[in-house]
N, C-alpha and C positions, 0 to 999 in steps of 0.2 A: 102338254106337260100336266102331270098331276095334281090335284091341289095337296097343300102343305096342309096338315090338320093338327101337327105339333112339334115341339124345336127338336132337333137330332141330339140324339144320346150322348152324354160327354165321353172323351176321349177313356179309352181302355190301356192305353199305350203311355203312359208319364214316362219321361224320363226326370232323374232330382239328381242336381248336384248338392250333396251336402258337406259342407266347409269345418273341417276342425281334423281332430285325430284324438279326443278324449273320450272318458267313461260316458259324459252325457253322446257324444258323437254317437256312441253306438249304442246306447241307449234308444237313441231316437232313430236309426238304420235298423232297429228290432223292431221297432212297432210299426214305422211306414212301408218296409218289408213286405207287412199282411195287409197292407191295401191291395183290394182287386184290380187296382187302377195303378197302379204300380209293375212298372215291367223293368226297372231299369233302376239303381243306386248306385251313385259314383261318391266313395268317399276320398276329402283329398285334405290329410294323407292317407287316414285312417292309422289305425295301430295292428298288433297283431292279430285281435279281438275279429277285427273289420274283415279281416284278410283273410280268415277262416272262414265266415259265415258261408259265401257260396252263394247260390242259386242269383237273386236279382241283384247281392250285392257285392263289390268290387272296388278296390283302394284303386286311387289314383296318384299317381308323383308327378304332382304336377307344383314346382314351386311359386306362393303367391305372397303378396303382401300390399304394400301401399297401392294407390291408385294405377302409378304407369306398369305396378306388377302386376295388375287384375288381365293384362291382353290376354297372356298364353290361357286363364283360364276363360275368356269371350270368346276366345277362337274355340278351346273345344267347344265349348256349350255351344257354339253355332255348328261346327261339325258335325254334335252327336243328336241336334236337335231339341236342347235340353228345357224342360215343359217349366220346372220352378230351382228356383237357388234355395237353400236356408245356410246362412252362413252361424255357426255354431260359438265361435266366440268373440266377445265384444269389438273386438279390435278390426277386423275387416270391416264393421258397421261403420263406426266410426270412422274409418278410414274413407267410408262412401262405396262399397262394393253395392250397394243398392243403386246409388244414382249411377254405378257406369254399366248395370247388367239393364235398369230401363230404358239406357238409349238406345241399345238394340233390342228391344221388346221383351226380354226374360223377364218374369216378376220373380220377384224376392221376399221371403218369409223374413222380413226384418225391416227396421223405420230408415228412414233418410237418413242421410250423414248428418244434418242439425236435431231431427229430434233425437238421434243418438246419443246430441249432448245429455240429455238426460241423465246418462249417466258421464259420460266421459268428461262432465264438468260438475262435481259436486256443489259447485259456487251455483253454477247457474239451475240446479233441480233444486237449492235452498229459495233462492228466490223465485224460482215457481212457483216451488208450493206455497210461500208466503202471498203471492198475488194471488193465486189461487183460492185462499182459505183452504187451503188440505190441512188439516194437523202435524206438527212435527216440533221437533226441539229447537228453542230459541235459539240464535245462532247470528256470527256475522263472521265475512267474508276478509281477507288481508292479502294484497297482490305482495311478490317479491321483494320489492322495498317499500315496504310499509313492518319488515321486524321489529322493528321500535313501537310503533302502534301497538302488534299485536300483543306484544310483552308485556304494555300499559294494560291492555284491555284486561289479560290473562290476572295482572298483580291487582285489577279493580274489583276482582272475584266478582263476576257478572252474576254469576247464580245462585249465590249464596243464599237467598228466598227459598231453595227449591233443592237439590240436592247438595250444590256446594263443588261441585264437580263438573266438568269440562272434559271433551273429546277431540281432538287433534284429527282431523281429515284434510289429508293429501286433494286438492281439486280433484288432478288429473287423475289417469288412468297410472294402477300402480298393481296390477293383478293380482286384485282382491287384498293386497297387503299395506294400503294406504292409511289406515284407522288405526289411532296409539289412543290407549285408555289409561291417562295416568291417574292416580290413587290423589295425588297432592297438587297446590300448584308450584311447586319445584319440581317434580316430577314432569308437570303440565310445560314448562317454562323450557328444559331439557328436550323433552318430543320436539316442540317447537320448535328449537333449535337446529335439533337433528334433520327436519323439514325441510325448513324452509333456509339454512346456511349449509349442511352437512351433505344435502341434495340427498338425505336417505333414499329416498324413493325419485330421481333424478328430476326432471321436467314436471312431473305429474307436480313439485310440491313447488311449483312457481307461482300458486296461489294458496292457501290456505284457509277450508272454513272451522271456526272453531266454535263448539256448539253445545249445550246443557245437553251433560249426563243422562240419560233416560233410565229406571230403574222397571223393570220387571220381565215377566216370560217372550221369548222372541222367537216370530214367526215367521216365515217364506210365504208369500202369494203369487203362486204363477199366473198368467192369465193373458189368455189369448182377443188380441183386440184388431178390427176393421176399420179404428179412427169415428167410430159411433158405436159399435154393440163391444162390449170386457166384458167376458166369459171369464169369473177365475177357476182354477183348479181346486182340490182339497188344500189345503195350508199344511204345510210341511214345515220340521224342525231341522236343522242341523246341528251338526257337534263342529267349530272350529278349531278348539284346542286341540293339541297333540296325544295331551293323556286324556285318563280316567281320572273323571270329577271337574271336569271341564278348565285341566290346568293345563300348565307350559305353554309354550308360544301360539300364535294364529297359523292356522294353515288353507288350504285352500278348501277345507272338509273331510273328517273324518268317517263322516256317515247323517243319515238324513232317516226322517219317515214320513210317514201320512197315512190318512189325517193325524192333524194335533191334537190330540184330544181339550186342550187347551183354547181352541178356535170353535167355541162353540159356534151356534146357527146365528144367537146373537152378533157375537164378537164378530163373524163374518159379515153379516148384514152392513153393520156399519163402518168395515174396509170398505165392502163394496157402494156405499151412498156418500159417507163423507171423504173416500180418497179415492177409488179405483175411477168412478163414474168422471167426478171433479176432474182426475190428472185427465181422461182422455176427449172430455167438455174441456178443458185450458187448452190443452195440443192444438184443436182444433181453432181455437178465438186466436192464439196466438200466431195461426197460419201454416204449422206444421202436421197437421194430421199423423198420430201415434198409429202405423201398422207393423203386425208382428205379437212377440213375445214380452210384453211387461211383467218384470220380477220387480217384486217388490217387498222389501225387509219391512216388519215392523215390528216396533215394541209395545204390548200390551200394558199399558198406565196406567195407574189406578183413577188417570184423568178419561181412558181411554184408550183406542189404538193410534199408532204416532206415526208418519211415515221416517225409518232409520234412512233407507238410501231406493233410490229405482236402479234396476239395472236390465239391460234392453234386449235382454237375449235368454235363453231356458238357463237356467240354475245348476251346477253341480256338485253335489250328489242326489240333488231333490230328483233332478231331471229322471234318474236311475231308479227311482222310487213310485214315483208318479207314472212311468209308463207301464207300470207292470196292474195298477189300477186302471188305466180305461179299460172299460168293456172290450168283447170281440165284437160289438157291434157298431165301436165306433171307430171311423178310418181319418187316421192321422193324418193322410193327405192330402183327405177332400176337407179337414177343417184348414187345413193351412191355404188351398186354395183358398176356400171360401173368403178368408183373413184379405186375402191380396187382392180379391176381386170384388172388398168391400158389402161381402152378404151374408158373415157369418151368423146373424141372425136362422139362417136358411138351416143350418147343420146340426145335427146331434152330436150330445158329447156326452158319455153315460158310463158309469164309475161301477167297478164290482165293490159288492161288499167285504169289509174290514178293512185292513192293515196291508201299507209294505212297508219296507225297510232295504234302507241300504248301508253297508259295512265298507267301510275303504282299506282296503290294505296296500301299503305304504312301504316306501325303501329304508332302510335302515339310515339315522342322519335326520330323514325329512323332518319339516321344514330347512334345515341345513343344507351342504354338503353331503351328499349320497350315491351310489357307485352305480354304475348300469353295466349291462350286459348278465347280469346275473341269471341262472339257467330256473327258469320254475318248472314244477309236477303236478300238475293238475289232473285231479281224477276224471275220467271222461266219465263215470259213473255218478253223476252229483246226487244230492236226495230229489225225488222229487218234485218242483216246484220251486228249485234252487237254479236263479239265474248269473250267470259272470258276465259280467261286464265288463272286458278291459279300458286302460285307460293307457298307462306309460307302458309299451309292452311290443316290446316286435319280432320277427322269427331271423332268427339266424341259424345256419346249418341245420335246419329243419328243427330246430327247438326253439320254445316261446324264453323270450330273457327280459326283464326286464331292462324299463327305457324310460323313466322316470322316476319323478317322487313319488306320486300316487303313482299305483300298479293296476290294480285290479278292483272294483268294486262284488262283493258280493250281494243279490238284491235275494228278496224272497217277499211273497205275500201270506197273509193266512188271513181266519177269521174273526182273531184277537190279537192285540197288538205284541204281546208275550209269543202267540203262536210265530209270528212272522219272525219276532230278534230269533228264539230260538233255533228255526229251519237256519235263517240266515248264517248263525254260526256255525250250523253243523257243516253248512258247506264251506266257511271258513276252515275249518278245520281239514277239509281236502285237499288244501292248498299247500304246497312248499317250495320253499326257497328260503337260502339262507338272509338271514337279519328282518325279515316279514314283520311288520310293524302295524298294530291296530288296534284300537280301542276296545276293551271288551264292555263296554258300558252302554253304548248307543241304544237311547230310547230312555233310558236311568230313570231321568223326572219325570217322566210320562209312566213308567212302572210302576215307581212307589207312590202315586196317587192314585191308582184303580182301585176304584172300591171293589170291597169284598162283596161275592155274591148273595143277594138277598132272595130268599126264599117265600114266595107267599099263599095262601091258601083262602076259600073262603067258605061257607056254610050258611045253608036254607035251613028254611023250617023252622019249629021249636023246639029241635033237639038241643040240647043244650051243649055245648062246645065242652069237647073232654080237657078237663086240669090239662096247662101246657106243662109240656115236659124242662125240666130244670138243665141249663147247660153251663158251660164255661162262662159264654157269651150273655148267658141271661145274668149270670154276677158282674158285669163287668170288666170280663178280662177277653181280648181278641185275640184267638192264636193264628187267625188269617193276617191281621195287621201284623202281628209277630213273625211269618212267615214274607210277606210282603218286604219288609222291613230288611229281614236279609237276603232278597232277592235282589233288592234296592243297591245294598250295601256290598255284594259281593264285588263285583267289576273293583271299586275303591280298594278293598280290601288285598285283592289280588294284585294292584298295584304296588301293593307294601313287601310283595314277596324279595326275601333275598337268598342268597345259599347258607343252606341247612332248616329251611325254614318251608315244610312244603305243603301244609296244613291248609283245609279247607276249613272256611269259617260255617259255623252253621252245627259241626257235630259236637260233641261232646268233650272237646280238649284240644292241646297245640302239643306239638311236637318241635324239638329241636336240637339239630345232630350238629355238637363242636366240633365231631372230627374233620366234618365234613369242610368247615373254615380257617384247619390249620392250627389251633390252641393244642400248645405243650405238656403246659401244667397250668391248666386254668382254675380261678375263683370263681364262681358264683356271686353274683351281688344281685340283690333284688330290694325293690324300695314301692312302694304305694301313697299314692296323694289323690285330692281331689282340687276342686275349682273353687269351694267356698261360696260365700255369698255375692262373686262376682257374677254368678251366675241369676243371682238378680236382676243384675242389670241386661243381661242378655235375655231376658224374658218380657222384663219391662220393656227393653227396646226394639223387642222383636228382632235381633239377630242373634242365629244361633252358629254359623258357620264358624266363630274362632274359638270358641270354649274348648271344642276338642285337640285345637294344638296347646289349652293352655295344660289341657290334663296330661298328655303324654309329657309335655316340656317341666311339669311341676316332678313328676319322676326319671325321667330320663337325666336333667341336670344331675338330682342325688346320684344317680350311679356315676356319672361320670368325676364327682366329686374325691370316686376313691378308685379312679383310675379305669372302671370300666365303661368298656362299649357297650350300649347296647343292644340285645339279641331280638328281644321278643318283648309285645305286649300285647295286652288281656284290658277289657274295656267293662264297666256293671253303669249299664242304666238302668236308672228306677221313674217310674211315672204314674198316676194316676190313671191318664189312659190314653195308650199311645196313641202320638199324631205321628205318623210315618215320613211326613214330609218335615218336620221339626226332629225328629230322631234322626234319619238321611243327612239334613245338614252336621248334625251334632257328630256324626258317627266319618263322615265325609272330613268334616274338622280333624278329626286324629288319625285319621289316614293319612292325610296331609304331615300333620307334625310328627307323624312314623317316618313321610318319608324324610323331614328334615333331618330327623335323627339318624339315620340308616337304619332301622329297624322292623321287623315283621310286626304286623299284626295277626296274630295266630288264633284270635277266639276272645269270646265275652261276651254277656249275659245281659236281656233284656227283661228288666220284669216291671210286669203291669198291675199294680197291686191298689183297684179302688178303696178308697177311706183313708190312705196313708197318707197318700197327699193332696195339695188342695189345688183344684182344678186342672188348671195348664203347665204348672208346677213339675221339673224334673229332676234327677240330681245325678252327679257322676261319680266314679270312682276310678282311680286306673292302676295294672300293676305290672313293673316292668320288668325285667331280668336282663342281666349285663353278664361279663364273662372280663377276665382280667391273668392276665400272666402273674404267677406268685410275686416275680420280682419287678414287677411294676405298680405292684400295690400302694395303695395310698391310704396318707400320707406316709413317707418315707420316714426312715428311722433315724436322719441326720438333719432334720430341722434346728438352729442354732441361734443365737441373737444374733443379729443383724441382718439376717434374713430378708430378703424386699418383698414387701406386696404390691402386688399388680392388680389393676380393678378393671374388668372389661362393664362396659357399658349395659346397662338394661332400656330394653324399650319402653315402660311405664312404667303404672306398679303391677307387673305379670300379674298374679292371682293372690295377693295378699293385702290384706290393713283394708279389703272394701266395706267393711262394716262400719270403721271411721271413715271412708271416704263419701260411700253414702249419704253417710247422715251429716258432713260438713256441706253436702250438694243439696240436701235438703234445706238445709240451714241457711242458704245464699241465695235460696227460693231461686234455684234454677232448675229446668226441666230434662232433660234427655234430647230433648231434641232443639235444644238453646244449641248456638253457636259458643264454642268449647272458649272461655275468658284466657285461655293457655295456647290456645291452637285455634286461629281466626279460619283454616281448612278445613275445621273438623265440627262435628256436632258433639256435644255432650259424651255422650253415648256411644260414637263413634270409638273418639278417644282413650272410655273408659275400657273400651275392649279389644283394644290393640293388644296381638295373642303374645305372651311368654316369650319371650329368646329362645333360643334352644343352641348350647354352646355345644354341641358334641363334635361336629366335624371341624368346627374352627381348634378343638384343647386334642383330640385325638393325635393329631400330627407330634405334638409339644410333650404329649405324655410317651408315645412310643419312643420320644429321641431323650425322654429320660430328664427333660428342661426342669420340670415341674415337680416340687417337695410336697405340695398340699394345697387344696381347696376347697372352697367355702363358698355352698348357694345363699346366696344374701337371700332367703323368703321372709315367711314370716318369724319375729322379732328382729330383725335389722341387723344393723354391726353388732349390735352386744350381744344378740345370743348368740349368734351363726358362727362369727370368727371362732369364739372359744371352745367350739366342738372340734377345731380341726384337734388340737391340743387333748382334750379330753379323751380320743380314743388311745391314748400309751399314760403310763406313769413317767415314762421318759422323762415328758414334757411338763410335767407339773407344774413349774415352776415357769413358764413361757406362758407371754401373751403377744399385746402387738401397739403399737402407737398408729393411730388410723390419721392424716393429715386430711381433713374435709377442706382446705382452701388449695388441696392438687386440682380442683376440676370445678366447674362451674355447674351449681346447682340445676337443671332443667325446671323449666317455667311454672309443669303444673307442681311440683311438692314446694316454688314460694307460693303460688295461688293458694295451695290446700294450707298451709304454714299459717300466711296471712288471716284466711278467709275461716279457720279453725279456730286459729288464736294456739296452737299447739307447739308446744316449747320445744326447744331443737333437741333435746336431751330425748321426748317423746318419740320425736320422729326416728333419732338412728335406732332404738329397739323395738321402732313398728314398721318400717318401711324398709325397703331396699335404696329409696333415696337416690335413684336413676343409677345401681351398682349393683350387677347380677350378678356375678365372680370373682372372688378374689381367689389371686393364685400365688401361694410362695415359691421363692426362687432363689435359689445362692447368689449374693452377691459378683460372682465371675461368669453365672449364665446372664443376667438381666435382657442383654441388649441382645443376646440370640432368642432368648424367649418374646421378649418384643418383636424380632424379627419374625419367628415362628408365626406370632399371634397374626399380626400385617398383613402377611402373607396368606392366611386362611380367612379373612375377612375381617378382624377386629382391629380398634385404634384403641387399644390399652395405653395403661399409664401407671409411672408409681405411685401408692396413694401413701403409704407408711414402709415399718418395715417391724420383724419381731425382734422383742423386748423384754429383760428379766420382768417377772412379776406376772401374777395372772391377771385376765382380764382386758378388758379394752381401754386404752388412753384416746384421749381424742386431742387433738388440736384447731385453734380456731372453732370450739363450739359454742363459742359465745355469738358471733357472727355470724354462723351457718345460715342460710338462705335471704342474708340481706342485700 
């Protein structure tokens, strides 16, 4: 016999069963694919994506699920000889597909059925990382009968110290849709509810942890762990919401990237010392050895990084994103061995330079109810460097049709992170199928804070350096931040589109075609306003994100005042020197309250103009254009005494009297960031910038059926200016005013606090405030109770407040008592 002089070369022959049928499934069936070691990929189910690919890899139907369902798939993987398992999402872990593929020898790229709890019990990775010492949000735990408990806990405002705020997470497993973030705790109180009595999310909410708000940018850490060495990956972002600007419901991911720019080397260092190292040192003391895939959410604090949740298996859409970064040098099989064999110290794992991204495109519905079988056209010509991904997606009569909510991911990489969203959509754009739903913004916050490229130079000798040359930039004005700004902005903006409106923002005007929506004989109405000096306080408080709905909402009401919808607006910022990421939100803000209004935003002006204003200082302007059929014009020509007024409700004081409100807040030697004396949920600050109402889709319906004589935006000067403009525009009327009864409705808290704490007489208040009353609407005495109905119906609890009265001017009643 020979002597041995070193161990035999590992196997060339793998077979891998890999478990799922999603975008990350074949994500990760792409990269272990180019393992040399690799002969053989069973996906089971896989999707259409899977079932194309060809050469090593091959869908399997093979049905699995709980434990006594794992046989049929033990039996093949003994028949086919199967070298490792990676089960692809959470639920077979947890189920224990690990511990019944080890008692016939298979190893598995995933943890035990107990450390799986990690994730599949939120209860139990909270008090982890509490014994632990990992960082994370305050928190405490409420089994199924203990609602009463929790409802105390919730009404004790546990956090009030710290944000004020609370999170609602389902223990269990609830796919990915277990986390409700309410605003308030009524809100909080509601989730709760829906939890843990309503069974929203069924078994999963038989325990509830409920936990301090975390506030800042949030990150994805993948990382590959042996139960001693966590390797993370680059940190990736994703997009949850539905839309652009990161609004509408949660979904399971709309798109992802990496790296974050955000996650600097720092910020990573200390994931990886104070929580990654920690979680897989606890696994271990605790007796469960962590192998596999640790995901892990976090939120960047200004205390720090927090762990948000662990979840025990690869990420998706990260997953999509991330494999298109490792190297060709590095083999996805042999680190997963490595992982299961406890050496992955031993292995390389090595990242190409820049960016990828991944884009999700979605069924029409999704999050909702959405249709399947739908036939897609996918260009077999992509650009190149453009990868698909399917996810919901499978062939029938030889065509790809959609087969879920999410459909398809499109990934791309490049050298800058603009390079990769870019490629990614142009291959978006190869795609069709009717109702294709997706985000055009992925990446957004990471865009608008790349800095602009800086140029440098240097010089020897004692030549003397030639006079630098004089630019835009040397005065103080950035046209790259200016250009950034609407790169930033577009995705949001394009949001706002509606028909007749097909205007790219960025060039030089908006455009908007009435025929195109149907108007007969329409009016023009167009009005302009700004924020005021509420925008003080959104500077002082550092939040800029609701000023832009109050701007659109401070115009938009005037048009609907005299009966039109409206069509289009135009946005002017001015600033000393743009901060891109403060403009973003600002500009994000009226996007937003476009869409409440139904309206485009079709273009508006950014101007950077140093010495005009002071510092960080900005200011708005907005202007809107409406459209109105002649004979729905407002106010009508039959307004008459006894006429009713209706008052629909205002949310604070929108955007007026903050100049007295200010300084009564000054005056009470309260701060902005004091706990609100009106609002025991809210800060200061919070409160003071709760955005504008925006009555257009709730009064629209009431105006078309003809309900409504006239109305009147309660802004600035209160009941006495406002009412008597409706009147002022005819001679008709000259002689008509109106009797206002202020004991119809009951004051809101903060105009007695500011009443009180001002010392400002009630007389002051109705011609400086709106007084918690943002519309008043006339109405004949024979519509009232349809106009009520209308209103109801469309979201508002109106009431009668008065009615109109010979004489001009405004009567009040009970203004002697008003806010006591």
């Amino acid at each position: 016999m020979s002597e041995i002089t070193s161990f035999p070369s590992p196997s060339t022959d793998l077979s891998i069963l890999l478990l799922g049928g999603g975008g990350r499934e074949h994500a990760l069936a792409y990269k272990l694919s180019q393992s040399k070691r690799v002969s053989k990929i069973y996906v089971c189910p896989g999707n259409g994506g899977t079932a194309l690919m060809g050469g090593k890899v091959s869908n399997l139907d093979i049905s699995w699920g709980k434990p006594k369902e794992f046989k049929p798939l033990i039996e093949f993987a003994l028949k086919e000889k199967i070298d490792l398992v990676i089960p692809g999402p959470e639920q077979p872990l947890v189920d224990g597909v690990e511990g019944s593929f080890k008692k016939i020898g298979i190893p598995v790229f995933g943890p035990s059925p107990i450390a799986s709890l990690l994730e599949g019990s939120k209860s139990l990775s909270k008090e982890f990382m509490k014994r632990h010492s990992i960082p994370t949000a305050s928190f405490k735990s409420f089994t199924s009968n203990q609602f009463k408990e929790a409802t105390e806990y919730i009404n004790s405002n546990p956090f009030l110290k710290t944000t004020g705020r609370c999170v609602i997470k389902a223990s269990g497993l609830a796919a990915g849709k277990g986390v409700l973030i309410p605003e308030t705790n009524q809100q909080a109180l509601e989730a709760l509810k829906s939890v843990m009595v309503d069974k929203e999310f069924g078994n999963a909410g038989d325990e509830v942890v409920i936990e301090e708000y975390l506030t800042g940018p949030e990150i994805s850490v993948l990382a590959f762990s042996d139960g001693y060495t966590i390797i993370p990956m680059p940190a990736a972002q994703d997009h949850k919401r539905i839309g652009e600007g990161d609004t509408g419901p949660n979904t399971g991911g709309m798109g992802a990237y990496a790296p974050a720019p955000v996650a600097t080397k720092e910020i990573m260092d200390r994931v990886l010392k104070e929580s990654l190292e920690p979680t897989i040192k606890g696994m271990r003391e605790d007796g469960f050895p962590f192998v596999g895939m640790l995901f892990t959410g976090f939120m960047l604090t200004p205390d720090g990084p927090k762990v948000l949740e662990y979840n025990v298996r690869f990420g998706d859409p990260e997953t999509q994103a991330l494999m298109l970064l490792l190297d060709d040098e590095t083999d996805l099989a042999e680190v997963m061995l490595a992982a299961v064999e406890r050496r992955l110290d031993s292995v390389k794992l090595g990242y190409k330079d820049g960016y990828a991204v991944s884009v999700v495109l979605a069924s029409e519905g999704y999050p909702g109810k959405y249709p399947k079988g739908v036939p897609m056209t996918i260009n077999p010509d992509m650009p190149n460097g453009v990868h698909v991904f399917h996810a919901g997606t499978t062939i029938k009569n030889d065509t790809g049709v959609t087969d879920g909510g999410r459909v398809l991911a499109v990934c791309a990489s490049g050298s800058s992170l603009r390079e990769a969203v870019d490629l990614a959509y142009s291959g978006v754009d190869q795609i069709l199928w009717q109702g294709k739903t997706y985000r055009r913004d992925i990446a957004y916050r990471a865009l608008s804070s790349e800095p602009a490229p800086v140029s440098s130079s240097s010089a020897s000798g004692s030549t003397p350096a030639p006079v630098q040359s004089l630019t835009y930039a040397a005065a103080g004005v950035s046209i790259t931040a200016g250009n950034d700004l609407v790169d930033a902005i577009k995705p949001v903006v394009k949001a706002t589109r509606r028909i007749g409106a097909d205007s790219n923002i960025g060039g030089f005007g908006g455009s908007f075609d009435l025929k195109a929506i149907g108007y007969e004989d329409p009016i023009l109405i167009s009005g302009t306003d700004g924020v005021g000096t509420k925008l003080r306080v959104a500077l002082d408080y550092q939040k800029h994100s609701t000023v832009g709905i109050d701007l659109v909402a401070m115009s938009v009401n005037d048009l609907i005042v005299q009966g039109a919808e409206p069509l289009y607006f135009l946005d002017y910022y001015a600033c000393s020197k743009l901060d891109v990421d403060v403009a973003s939100d600002v500009i994000t803000g009226i996007a937003e309250g476009c869409l409440k209004a139904g309206c485009a935003l079709i273009g508006g002006e950014t101007a950077e103009m140093p010495g005009m204003y002071l510092k960080d200082d900005y200011d708005l302007a907005g202007f809107a254009v409406g459209a109105v059929e002649r004979k729905q014009l407002l106010p009508s020509n039959d307004i008459q005494q006894g006429d009713y007024l209706l008052a629909l409700s205002s949310s604070g004081p929108h955007s007026n009297g903050y100049s007295l409100i200010r300084k009564i807040i000054s005056l009470s030697g309260l701060s902005l960031n004091d706990k609100s004396p009106w609002n025991q949920e809210q800060q200061v600050g919070e409160s003071l910038l709760e955005p504008t109402k925006i009555y257009i889709k709730s009064l629209l319906p009431g105006i078309k059926s003809g309900l409504f004589k006239g109305m009147s935006h309660i802004t600035g000067g209160g009941f006495t200016e406002n009412i008597p403009r409706i009147f002022d525009s005819s001679s008709l009327y000259s002689d008509l005013g109106v009797r206002i009864d202020l004991t119809s409705y009951n004051l809101p808290k903060i105009w007695k606090w500011l009443m009180k704490t001002g010392n400002v007489e009630p007389k002051e208040m109705v011609r400086t405030f709106n007084c918690g009353v943002g519309m008043v609407i006339i109405v004949s005495q024979q519509n009232v109770q349809k106009a009520l109905d209308s209103l109801k119906e469309n979201g508002e609890d109106a009431w009668i407040i008065g009615q109109v009265q010979q004489g001009k001017g405004v009567e009040y009643v009970g203004l002697e008592q008003f806010g006591q």
